[in-house]
C-alpha positions in Angstrom: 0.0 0.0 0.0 2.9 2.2 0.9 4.7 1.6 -2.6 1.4 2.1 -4.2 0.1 5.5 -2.7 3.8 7.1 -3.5 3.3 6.0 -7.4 0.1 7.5 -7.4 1.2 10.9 -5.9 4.6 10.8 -7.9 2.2 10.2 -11.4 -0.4 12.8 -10.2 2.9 15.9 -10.0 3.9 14.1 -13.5 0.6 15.0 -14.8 0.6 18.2 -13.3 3.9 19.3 -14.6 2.9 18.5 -18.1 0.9 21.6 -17.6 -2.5 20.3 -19.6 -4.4 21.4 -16.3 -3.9 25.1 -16.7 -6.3 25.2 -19.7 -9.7 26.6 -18.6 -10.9 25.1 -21.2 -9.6 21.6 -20.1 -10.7 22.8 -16.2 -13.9 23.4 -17.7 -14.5 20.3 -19.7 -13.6 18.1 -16.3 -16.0 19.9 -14.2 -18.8 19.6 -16.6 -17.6 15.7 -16.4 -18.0 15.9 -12.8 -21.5 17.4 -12.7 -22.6 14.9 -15.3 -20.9 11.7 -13.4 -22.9 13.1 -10.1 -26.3 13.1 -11.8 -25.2 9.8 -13.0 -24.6 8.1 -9.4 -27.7 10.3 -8.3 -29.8 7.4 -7.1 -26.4 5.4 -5.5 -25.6 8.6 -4.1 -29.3 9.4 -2.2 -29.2 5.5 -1.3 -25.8 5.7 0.4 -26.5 8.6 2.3 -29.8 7.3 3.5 -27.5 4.0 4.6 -25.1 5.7 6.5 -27.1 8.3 8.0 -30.4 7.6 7.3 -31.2 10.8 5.5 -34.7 11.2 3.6 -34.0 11.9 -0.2 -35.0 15.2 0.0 -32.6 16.3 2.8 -30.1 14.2 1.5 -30.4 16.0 -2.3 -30.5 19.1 -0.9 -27.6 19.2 2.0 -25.1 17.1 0.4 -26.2 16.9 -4.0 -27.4 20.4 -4.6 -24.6 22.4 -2.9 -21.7 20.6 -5.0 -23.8 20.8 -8.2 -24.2 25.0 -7.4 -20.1 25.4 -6.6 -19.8 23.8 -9.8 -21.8 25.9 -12.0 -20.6 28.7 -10.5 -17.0 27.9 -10.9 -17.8 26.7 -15.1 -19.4 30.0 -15.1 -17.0 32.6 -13.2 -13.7 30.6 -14.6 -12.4 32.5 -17.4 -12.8 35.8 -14.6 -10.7 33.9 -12.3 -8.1 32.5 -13.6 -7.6 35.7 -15.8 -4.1 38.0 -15.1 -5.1 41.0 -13.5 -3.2 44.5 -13.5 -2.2 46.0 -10.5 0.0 48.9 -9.3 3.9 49.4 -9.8 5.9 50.7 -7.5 7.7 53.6 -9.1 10.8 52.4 -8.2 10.4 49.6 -11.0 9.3 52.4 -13.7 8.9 51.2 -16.4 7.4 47.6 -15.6 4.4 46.8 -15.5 2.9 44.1 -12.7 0.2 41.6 -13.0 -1.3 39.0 -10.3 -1.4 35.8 -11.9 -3.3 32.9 -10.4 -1.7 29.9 -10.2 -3.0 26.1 -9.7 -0.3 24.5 -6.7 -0.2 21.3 -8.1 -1.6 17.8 -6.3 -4.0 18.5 -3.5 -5.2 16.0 -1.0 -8.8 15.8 0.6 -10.0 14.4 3.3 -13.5 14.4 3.7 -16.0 14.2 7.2 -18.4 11.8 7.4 -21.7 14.2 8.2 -22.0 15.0 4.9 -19.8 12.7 3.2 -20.9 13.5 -0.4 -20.7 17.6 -0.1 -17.2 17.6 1.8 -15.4 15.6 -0.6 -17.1 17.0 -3.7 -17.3 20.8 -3.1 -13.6 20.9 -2.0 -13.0 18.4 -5.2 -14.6 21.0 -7.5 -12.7 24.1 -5.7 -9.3 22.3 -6.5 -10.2 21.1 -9.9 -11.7 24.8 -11.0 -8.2 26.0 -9.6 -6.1 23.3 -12.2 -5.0 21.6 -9.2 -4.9 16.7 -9.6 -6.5 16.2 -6.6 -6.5 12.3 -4.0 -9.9 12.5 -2.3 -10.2 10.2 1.5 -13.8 9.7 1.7 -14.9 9.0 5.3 -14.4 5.4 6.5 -16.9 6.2 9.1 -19.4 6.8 6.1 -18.5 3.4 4.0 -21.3 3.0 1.7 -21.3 7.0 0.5 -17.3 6.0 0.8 -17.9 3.1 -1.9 -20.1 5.0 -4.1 -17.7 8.0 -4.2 -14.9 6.0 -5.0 -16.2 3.8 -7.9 -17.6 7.3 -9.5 -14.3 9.1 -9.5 -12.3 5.9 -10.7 -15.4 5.6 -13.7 -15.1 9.3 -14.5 -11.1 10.1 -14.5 -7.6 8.4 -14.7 -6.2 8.6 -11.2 -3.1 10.7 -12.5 -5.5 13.3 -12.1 -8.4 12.7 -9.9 -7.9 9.7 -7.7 -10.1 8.6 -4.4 -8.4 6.1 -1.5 -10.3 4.0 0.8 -9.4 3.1 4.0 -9.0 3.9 7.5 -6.3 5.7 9.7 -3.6 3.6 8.4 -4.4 4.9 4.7 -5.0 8.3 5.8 -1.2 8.5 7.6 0.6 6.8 4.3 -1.2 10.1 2.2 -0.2 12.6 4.8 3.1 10.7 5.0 3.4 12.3 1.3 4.5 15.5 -0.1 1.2 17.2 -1.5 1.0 20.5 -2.4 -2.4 21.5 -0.5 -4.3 19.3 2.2 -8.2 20.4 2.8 -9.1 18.2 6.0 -12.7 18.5 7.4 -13.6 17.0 11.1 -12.8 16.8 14.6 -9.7 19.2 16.3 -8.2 16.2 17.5 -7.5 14.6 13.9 -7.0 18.3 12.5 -3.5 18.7 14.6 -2.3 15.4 13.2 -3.0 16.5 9.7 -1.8 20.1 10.5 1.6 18.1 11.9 2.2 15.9 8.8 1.7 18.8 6.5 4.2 20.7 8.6 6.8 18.4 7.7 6.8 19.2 4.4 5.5 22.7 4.4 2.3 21.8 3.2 -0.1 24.5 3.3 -3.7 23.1 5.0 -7.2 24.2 5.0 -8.9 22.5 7.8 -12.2 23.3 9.0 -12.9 21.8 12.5 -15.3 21.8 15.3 -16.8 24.5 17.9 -18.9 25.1 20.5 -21.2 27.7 18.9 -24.4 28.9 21.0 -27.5 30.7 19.3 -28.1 33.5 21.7 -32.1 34.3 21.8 -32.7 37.7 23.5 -35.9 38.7 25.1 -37.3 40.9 21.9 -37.0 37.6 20.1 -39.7 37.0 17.5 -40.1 33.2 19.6 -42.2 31.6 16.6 -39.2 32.3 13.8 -36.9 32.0 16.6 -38.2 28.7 17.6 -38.8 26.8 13.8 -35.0 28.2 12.9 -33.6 26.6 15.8 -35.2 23.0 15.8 -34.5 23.0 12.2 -30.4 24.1 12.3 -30.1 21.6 15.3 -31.5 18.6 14.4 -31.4 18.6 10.4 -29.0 15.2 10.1 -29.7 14.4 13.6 -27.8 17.6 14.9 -24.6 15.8 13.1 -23.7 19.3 11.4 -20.3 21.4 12.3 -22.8 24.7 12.3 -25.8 23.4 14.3 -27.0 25.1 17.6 -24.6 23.6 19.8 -26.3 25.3 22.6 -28.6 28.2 23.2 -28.3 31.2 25.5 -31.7 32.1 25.8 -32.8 35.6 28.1 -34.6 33.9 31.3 -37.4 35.7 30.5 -38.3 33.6 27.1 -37.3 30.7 28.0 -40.4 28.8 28.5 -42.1 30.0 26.5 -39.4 29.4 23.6 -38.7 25.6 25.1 -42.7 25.5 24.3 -42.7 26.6 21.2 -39.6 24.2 20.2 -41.2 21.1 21.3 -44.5 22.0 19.0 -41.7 22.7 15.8 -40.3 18.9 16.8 -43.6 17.3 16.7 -44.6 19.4 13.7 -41.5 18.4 11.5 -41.0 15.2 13.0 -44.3 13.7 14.7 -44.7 12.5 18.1 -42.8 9.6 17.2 -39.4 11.0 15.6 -38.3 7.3 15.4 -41.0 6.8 12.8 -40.4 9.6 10.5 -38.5 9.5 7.7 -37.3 12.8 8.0 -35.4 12.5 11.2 -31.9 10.8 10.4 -29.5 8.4 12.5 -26.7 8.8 14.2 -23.3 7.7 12.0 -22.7 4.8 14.4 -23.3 2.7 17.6 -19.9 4.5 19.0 -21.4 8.0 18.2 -24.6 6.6 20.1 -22.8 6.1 22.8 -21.1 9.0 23.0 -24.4 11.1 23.1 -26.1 9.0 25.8 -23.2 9.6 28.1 -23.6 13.1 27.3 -27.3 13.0 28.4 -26.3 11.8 32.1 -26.1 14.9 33.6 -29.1 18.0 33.8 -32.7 17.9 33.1 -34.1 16.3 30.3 -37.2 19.0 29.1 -37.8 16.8 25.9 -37.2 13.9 24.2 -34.7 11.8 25.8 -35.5 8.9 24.7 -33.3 6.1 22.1 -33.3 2.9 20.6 -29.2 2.0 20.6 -29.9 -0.5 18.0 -31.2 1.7 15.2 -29.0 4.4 16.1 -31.6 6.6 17.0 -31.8 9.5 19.7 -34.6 11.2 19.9 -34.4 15.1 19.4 -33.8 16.0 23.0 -33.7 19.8 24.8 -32.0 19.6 28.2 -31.7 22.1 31.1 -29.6 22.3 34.8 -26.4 21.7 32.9 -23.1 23.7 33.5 -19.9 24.5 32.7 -18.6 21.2 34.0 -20.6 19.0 32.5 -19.8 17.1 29.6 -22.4 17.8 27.5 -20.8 21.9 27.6 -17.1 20.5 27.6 -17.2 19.2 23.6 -19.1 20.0 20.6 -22.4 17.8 20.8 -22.5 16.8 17.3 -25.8 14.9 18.1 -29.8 16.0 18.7 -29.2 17.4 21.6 -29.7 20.8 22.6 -28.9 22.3 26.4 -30.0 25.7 27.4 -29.0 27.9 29.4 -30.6 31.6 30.3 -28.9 34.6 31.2 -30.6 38.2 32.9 
Protein backbone atom coordinates (compact mmCIF):
# COMPACT_ATOMS: atom_id res chain seq x y z
CA UNK A 1 0.00 0.00 0.00
CA UNK A 2 2.90 2.20 0.89
CA UNK A 3 4.75 1.59 -2.57
CA UNK A 4 1.35 2.06 -4.22
CA UNK A 5 0.11 5.50 -2.71
CA UNK A 6 3.82 7.10 -3.50
CA UNK A 7 3.32 6.04 -7.36
CA UNK A 8 0.07 7.54 -7.43
CA UNK A 9 1.24 10.86 -5.94
CA UNK A 10 4.65 10.77 -7.90
CA UNK A 11 2.22 10.18 -11.45
CA UNK A 12 -0.36 12.77 -10.25
CA UNK A 13 2.89 15.86 -10.03
CA UNK A 14 3.91 14.15 -13.45
CA UNK A 15 0.58 14.99 -14.80
CA UNK A 16 0.65 18.16 -13.30
CA UNK A 17 3.90 19.33 -14.56
CA UNK A 18 2.93 18.49 -18.08
CA UNK A 19 0.85 21.59 -17.59
CA UNK A 20 -2.54 20.29 -19.59
CA UNK A 21 -4.45 21.37 -16.28
CA UNK A 22 -3.86 25.15 -16.66
CA UNK A 23 -6.27 25.20 -19.66
CA UNK A 24 -9.68 26.58 -18.62
CA UNK A 25 -10.89 25.13 -21.23
CA UNK A 26 -9.58 21.57 -20.10
CA UNK A 27 -10.73 22.80 -16.22
CA UNK A 28 -13.88 23.43 -17.75
CA UNK A 29 -14.52 20.29 -19.68
CA UNK A 30 -13.63 18.11 -16.32
CA UNK A 31 -16.04 19.94 -14.22
CA UNK A 32 -18.84 19.61 -16.56
CA UNK A 33 -17.58 15.71 -16.43
CA UNK A 34 -17.99 15.91 -12.79
CA UNK A 35 -21.48 17.44 -12.73
CA UNK A 36 -22.55 14.87 -15.26
CA UNK A 37 -20.94 11.67 -13.44
CA UNK A 38 -22.94 13.14 -10.13
CA UNK A 39 -26.27 13.12 -11.76
CA UNK A 40 -25.17 9.81 -13.03
CA UNK A 41 -24.62 8.13 -9.41
CA UNK A 42 -27.71 10.28 -8.30
CA UNK A 43 -29.81 7.43 -7.15
CA UNK A 44 -26.40 5.44 -5.53
CA UNK A 45 -25.57 8.62 -4.07
CA UNK A 46 -29.25 9.43 -2.17
CA UNK A 47 -29.22 5.51 -1.29
CA UNK A 48 -25.76 5.69 0.37
CA UNK A 49 -26.52 8.64 2.35
CA UNK A 50 -29.81 7.30 3.47
CA UNK A 51 -27.51 3.96 4.57
CA UNK A 52 -25.08 5.65 6.54
CA UNK A 53 -27.13 8.32 7.96
CA UNK A 54 -30.41 7.56 7.25
CA UNK A 55 -31.24 10.82 5.48
CA UNK A 56 -34.71 11.22 3.58
CA UNK A 57 -34.05 11.85 -0.22
CA UNK A 58 -34.99 15.15 -0.04
CA UNK A 59 -32.60 16.35 2.83
CA UNK A 60 -30.12 14.21 1.52
CA UNK A 61 -30.36 16.04 -2.31
CA UNK A 62 -30.45 19.11 -0.88
CA UNK A 63 -27.65 19.20 1.96
CA UNK A 64 -25.10 17.08 0.36
CA UNK A 65 -26.19 16.92 -4.01
CA UNK A 66 -27.35 20.40 -4.57
CA UNK A 67 -24.56 22.40 -2.88
CA UNK A 68 -21.69 20.59 -5.02
CA UNK A 69 -23.76 20.82 -8.24
CA UNK A 70 -24.24 25.05 -7.39
CA UNK A 71 -20.15 25.44 -6.65
CA UNK A 72 -19.75 23.78 -9.82
CA UNK A 73 -21.84 25.91 -12.02
CA UNK A 74 -20.58 28.66 -10.51
CA UNK A 75 -16.99 27.85 -10.87
CA UNK A 76 -17.80 26.74 -15.07
CA UNK A 77 -19.39 30.03 -15.07
CA UNK A 78 -17.03 32.62 -13.22
CA UNK A 79 -13.74 30.56 -14.59
CA UNK A 80 -12.44 32.46 -17.42
CA UNK A 81 -12.83 35.83 -14.64
CA UNK A 82 -10.75 33.89 -12.32
CA UNK A 83 -8.11 32.52 -13.57
CA UNK A 84 -7.60 35.74 -15.81
CA UNK A 85 -4.14 37.95 -15.13
CA UNK A 86 -5.11 41.03 -13.48
CA UNK A 87 -3.21 44.51 -13.52
CA UNK A 88 -2.22 46.04 -10.50
CA UNK A 89 0.04 48.94 -9.31
CA UNK A 90 3.90 49.35 -9.79
CA UNK A 91 5.87 50.75 -7.45
CA UNK A 92 7.70 53.57 -9.08
CA UNK A 93 10.77 52.36 -8.21
CA UNK A 94 10.40 49.60 -11.04
CA UNK A 95 9.34 52.39 -13.69
CA UNK A 96 8.86 51.20 -16.44
CA UNK A 97 7.37 47.63 -15.65
CA UNK A 98 4.39 46.85 -15.51
CA UNK A 99 2.92 44.06 -12.74
CA UNK A 100 0.16 41.63 -12.96
CA UNK A 101 -1.30 39.04 -10.33
CA UNK A 102 -1.38 35.77 -11.91
CA UNK A 103 -3.31 32.89 -10.40
CA UNK A 104 -1.66 29.91 -10.19
CA UNK A 105 -2.96 26.12 -9.68
CA UNK A 106 -0.34 24.55 -6.66
CA UNK A 107 -0.25 21.30 -8.06
CA UNK A 108 -1.62 17.80 -6.27
CA UNK A 109 -4.02 18.48 -3.45
CA UNK A 110 -5.19 15.96 -1.04
CA UNK A 111 -8.75 15.80 0.60
CA UNK A 112 -10.00 14.36 3.30
CA UNK A 113 -13.52 14.39 3.69
CA UNK A 114 -16.03 14.24 7.17
CA UNK A 115 -18.41 11.83 7.39
CA UNK A 116 -21.73 14.16 8.23
CA UNK A 117 -22.01 15.00 4.91
CA UNK A 118 -19.85 12.70 3.25
CA UNK A 119 -20.86 13.48 -0.41
CA UNK A 120 -20.72 17.62 -0.08
CA UNK A 121 -17.20 17.65 1.79
CA UNK A 122 -15.42 15.60 -0.59
CA UNK A 123 -17.08 17.00 -3.73
CA UNK A 124 -17.33 20.78 -3.06
CA UNK A 125 -13.56 20.90 -1.99
CA UNK A 126 -13.02 18.42 -5.25
CA UNK A 127 -14.57 20.97 -7.52
CA UNK A 128 -12.68 24.12 -5.70
CA UNK A 129 -9.32 22.29 -6.51
CA UNK A 130 -10.21 21.14 -9.94
CA UNK A 131 -11.69 24.83 -11.01
CA UNK A 132 -8.21 25.97 -9.55
CA UNK A 133 -6.09 23.33 -12.22
CA UNK A 134 -5.00 21.61 -9.16
CA UNK A 135 -4.89 16.73 -9.56
CA UNK A 136 -6.51 16.22 -6.60
CA UNK A 137 -6.47 12.34 -4.04
CA UNK A 138 -9.94 12.54 -2.28
CA UNK A 139 -10.18 10.24 1.45
CA UNK A 140 -13.77 9.71 1.72
CA UNK A 141 -14.90 9.02 5.27
CA UNK A 142 -14.38 5.45 6.45
CA UNK A 143 -16.87 6.17 9.14
CA UNK A 144 -19.38 6.81 6.12
CA UNK A 145 -18.54 3.44 4.04
CA UNK A 146 -21.35 3.04 1.74
CA UNK A 147 -21.30 6.97 0.48
CA UNK A 148 -17.29 5.97 0.80
CA UNK A 149 -17.86 3.07 -1.92
CA UNK A 150 -20.09 4.96 -4.14
CA UNK A 151 -17.74 8.00 -4.17
CA UNK A 152 -14.93 5.96 -5.05
CA UNK A 153 -16.20 3.79 -7.89
CA UNK A 154 -17.64 7.27 -9.50
CA UNK A 155 -14.29 9.06 -9.51
CA UNK A 156 -12.34 5.92 -10.67
CA UNK A 157 -15.38 5.64 -13.66
CA UNK A 158 -15.07 9.29 -14.54
CA UNK A 159 -11.05 10.13 -14.49
CA UNK A 160 -7.56 8.42 -14.68
CA UNK A 161 -6.17 8.61 -11.24
CA UNK A 162 -3.11 10.75 -12.47
CA UNK A 163 -5.46 13.31 -12.13
CA UNK A 164 -8.38 12.74 -9.89
CA UNK A 165 -7.93 9.65 -7.68
CA UNK A 166 -10.08 8.64 -4.37
CA UNK A 167 -8.43 6.15 -1.53
CA UNK A 168 -10.35 4.01 0.80
CA UNK A 169 -9.39 3.06 4.01
CA UNK A 170 -9.02 3.88 7.53
CA UNK A 171 -6.30 5.71 9.75
CA UNK A 172 -3.60 3.58 8.45
CA UNK A 173 -4.45 4.95 4.67
CA UNK A 174 -4.96 8.33 5.76
CA UNK A 175 -1.22 8.53 7.57
CA UNK A 176 0.60 6.84 4.30
CA UNK A 177 -1.23 10.10 2.23
CA UNK A 178 -0.20 12.55 4.83
CA UNK A 179 3.09 10.75 5.01
CA UNK A 180 3.38 12.27 1.30
CA UNK A 181 4.52 15.48 -0.11
CA UNK A 182 1.23 17.24 -1.45
CA UNK A 183 1.05 20.54 -2.42
CA UNK A 184 -2.37 21.46 -0.48
CA UNK A 185 -4.31 19.35 2.18
CA UNK A 186 -8.15 20.38 2.79
CA UNK A 187 -9.11 18.24 5.99
CA UNK A 188 -12.67 18.48 7.43
CA UNK A 189 -13.60 17.03 11.09
CA UNK A 190 -12.80 16.80 14.57
CA UNK A 191 -9.65 19.17 16.28
CA UNK A 192 -8.22 16.21 17.46
CA UNK A 193 -7.54 14.64 13.90
CA UNK A 194 -7.03 18.28 12.47
CA UNK A 195 -3.50 18.69 14.61
CA UNK A 196 -2.29 15.38 13.15
CA UNK A 197 -2.98 16.49 9.72
CA UNK A 198 -1.75 20.06 10.53
CA UNK A 199 1.57 18.13 11.87
CA UNK A 200 2.16 15.90 8.78
CA UNK A 201 1.74 18.85 6.47
CA UNK A 202 4.20 20.68 8.59
CA UNK A 203 6.79 18.37 7.67
CA UNK A 204 6.75 19.23 4.37
CA UNK A 205 5.53 22.65 4.44
CA UNK A 206 2.34 21.79 3.18
CA UNK A 207 -0.06 24.54 3.28
CA UNK A 208 -3.66 23.12 5.00
CA UNK A 209 -7.16 24.24 4.98
CA UNK A 210 -8.87 22.53 7.77
CA UNK A 211 -12.19 23.35 9.04
CA UNK A 212 -12.89 21.78 12.55
CA UNK A 213 -15.27 21.84 15.33
CA UNK A 214 -16.81 24.47 17.91
CA UNK A 215 -18.94 25.15 20.52
CA UNK A 216 -21.24 27.73 18.88
CA UNK A 217 -24.44 28.87 21.04
CA UNK A 218 -27.50 30.69 19.27
CA UNK A 219 -28.15 33.51 21.73
CA UNK A 220 -32.06 34.35 21.78
CA UNK A 221 -32.68 37.73 23.52
CA UNK A 222 -35.93 38.73 25.11
CA UNK A 223 -37.26 40.87 21.91
CA UNK A 224 -36.98 37.56 20.15
CA UNK A 225 -39.72 36.97 17.51
CA UNK A 226 -40.07 33.22 19.55
CA UNK A 227 -42.18 31.55 16.56
CA UNK A 228 -39.19 32.32 13.76
CA UNK A 229 -36.92 31.96 16.60
CA UNK A 230 -38.17 28.66 17.60
CA UNK A 231 -38.80 26.76 13.78
CA UNK A 232 -34.98 28.16 12.89
CA UNK A 233 -33.57 26.63 15.77
CA UNK A 234 -35.25 23.05 15.83
CA UNK A 235 -34.50 23.03 12.17
CA UNK A 236 -30.45 24.14 12.29
CA UNK A 237 -30.11 21.58 15.33
CA UNK A 238 -31.55 18.63 14.38
CA UNK A 239 -31.37 18.60 10.40
CA UNK A 240 -29.05 15.20 10.08
CA UNK A 241 -29.71 14.42 13.56
CA UNK A 242 -27.76 17.58 14.91
CA UNK A 243 -24.63 15.82 13.13
CA UNK A 244 -23.68 19.34 11.41
CA UNK A 245 -20.35 21.35 12.27
CA UNK A 246 -22.76 24.72 12.33
CA UNK A 247 -25.77 23.42 14.31
CA UNK A 248 -26.96 25.14 17.61
CA UNK A 249 -24.56 23.64 19.80
CA UNK A 250 -26.31 25.27 22.59
CA UNK A 251 -28.60 28.22 23.24
CA UNK A 252 -28.27 31.17 25.47
CA UNK A 253 -31.68 32.13 25.82
CA UNK A 254 -32.77 35.64 28.13
CA UNK A 255 -34.61 33.89 31.34
CA UNK A 256 -37.41 35.70 30.53
CA UNK A 257 -38.32 33.62 27.12
CA UNK A 258 -37.27 30.71 28.01
CA UNK A 259 -40.43 28.84 28.49
CA UNK A 260 -42.09 30.03 26.51
CA UNK A 261 -39.40 29.37 23.58
CA UNK A 262 -38.75 25.62 25.08
CA UNK A 263 -42.65 25.49 24.27
CA UNK A 264 -42.73 26.60 21.16
CA UNK A 265 -39.58 24.17 20.21
CA UNK A 266 -41.16 21.13 21.33
CA UNK A 267 -44.53 22.02 19.00
CA UNK A 268 -41.73 22.66 15.82
CA UNK A 269 -40.26 18.92 16.79
CA UNK A 270 -43.62 17.34 16.66
CA UNK A 271 -44.56 19.35 13.66
CA UNK A 272 -41.49 18.43 11.46
CA UNK A 273 -41.00 15.23 12.96
CA UNK A 274 -44.29 13.74 14.71
CA UNK A 275 -44.72 12.55 18.14
CA UNK A 276 -42.79 9.62 17.22
CA UNK A 277 -39.41 11.03 15.61
CA UNK A 278 -38.31 7.30 15.40
CA UNK A 279 -41.01 6.77 12.77
CA UNK A 280 -40.43 9.57 10.50
CA UNK A 281 -38.55 9.49 7.74
CA UNK A 282 -37.31 12.78 8.01
CA UNK A 283 -35.36 12.50 11.24
CA UNK A 284 -31.91 10.77 10.39
CA UNK A 285 -29.47 8.36 12.53
CA UNK A 286 -26.70 8.79 14.24
CA UNK A 287 -23.30 7.71 12.02
CA UNK A 288 -22.71 4.84 14.36
CA UNK A 289 -23.27 2.75 17.60
CA UNK A 290 -19.88 4.51 18.97
CA UNK A 291 -21.38 7.95 18.18
CA UNK A 292 -24.63 6.59 20.06
CA UNK A 293 -22.81 6.07 22.83
CA UNK A 294 -21.06 8.95 22.99
CA UNK A 295 -24.40 11.08 23.07
CA UNK A 296 -26.07 8.96 25.84
CA UNK A 297 -23.19 9.56 28.06
CA UNK A 298 -23.60 13.08 27.29
CA UNK A 299 -27.35 13.00 28.40
CA UNK A 300 -26.27 11.83 32.12
CA UNK A 301 -26.06 14.94 33.58
CA UNK A 302 -29.05 17.95 33.79
CA UNK A 303 -32.71 17.85 33.07
CA UNK A 304 -34.08 16.32 30.32
CA UNK A 305 -37.21 19.00 29.09
CA UNK A 306 -37.79 16.84 25.88
CA UNK A 307 -37.23 13.88 24.20
CA UNK A 308 -34.71 11.84 25.83
CA UNK A 309 -35.47 8.86 24.73
CA UNK A 310 -33.32 6.08 22.06
CA UNK A 311 -33.32 2.90 20.58
CA UNK A 312 -29.21 2.00 20.56
CA UNK A 313 -29.90 -0.52 17.98
CA UNK A 314 -31.19 1.69 15.24
CA UNK A 315 -29.03 4.38 16.14
CA UNK A 316 -31.56 6.61 16.99
CA UNK A 317 -31.79 9.49 19.75
CA UNK A 318 -34.64 11.22 19.88
CA UNK A 319 -34.39 15.07 19.42
CA UNK A 320 -33.80 16.00 23.00
CA UNK A 321 -33.74 19.83 24.79
CA UNK A 322 -32.00 19.60 28.22
CA UNK A 323 -31.73 22.13 31.06
CA UNK A 324 -29.58 22.29 34.82
CA UNK A 325 -26.42 21.69 32.92
CA UNK A 326 -23.12 23.68 33.50
CA UNK A 327 -19.89 24.53 32.72
CA UNK A 328 -18.65 21.21 33.96
CA UNK A 329 -20.56 18.95 32.55
CA UNK A 330 -19.84 17.12 29.60
CA UNK A 331 -22.41 17.80 27.51
CA UNK A 332 -20.83 21.85 27.59
CA UNK A 333 -17.06 20.50 27.57
CA UNK A 334 -17.21 19.23 23.58
CA UNK A 335 -19.14 20.01 20.56
CA UNK A 336 -22.40 17.78 20.80
CA UNK A 337 -22.47 16.77 17.26
CA UNK A 338 -25.80 14.94 18.12
CA UNK A 339 -29.78 15.96 18.70
CA UNK A 340 -29.17 17.40 21.65
CA UNK A 341 -29.69 20.84 22.63
CA UNK A 342 -28.93 22.26 26.37
CA UNK A 343 -30.05 25.73 27.40
CA UNK A 344 -29.01 27.85 29.37
CA UNK A 345 -30.57 31.57 30.26
CA UNK A 346 -28.87 34.56 31.24
CA UNK A 347 -30.56 38.20 32.95
Amino acid sequence: MTSSVKTLTDRQKTFFYSGKTKSVEYRIRQLRRLKQAIRNHEASLLSALNKDLGKHEIEAYSSDLAPVLHEIDLAVRSLKKWAAPRKVKTPWLLFPAVSRIRPEPLGSVLIIGAWNYPVQLVLSPLAGAMAAGNCAVVKPSEISPHTSRVLAQMIKKTFDETYIAAVEGGVRESGLLLDQAFDFCFFTGSVRVGKIVMAAAARHLTPVTLELGGKNPCIVHADCNIDIAAKRITWGKFINAGQTCIAPDYLWVHESVKQPLVAAIKKCITRFYSTDPSTSPDFGRIINDSHVARLLALMEHGRILAGGNAVPENRYIAPTIMDKVNWEHDVMQEEIFGPILPVLTYD
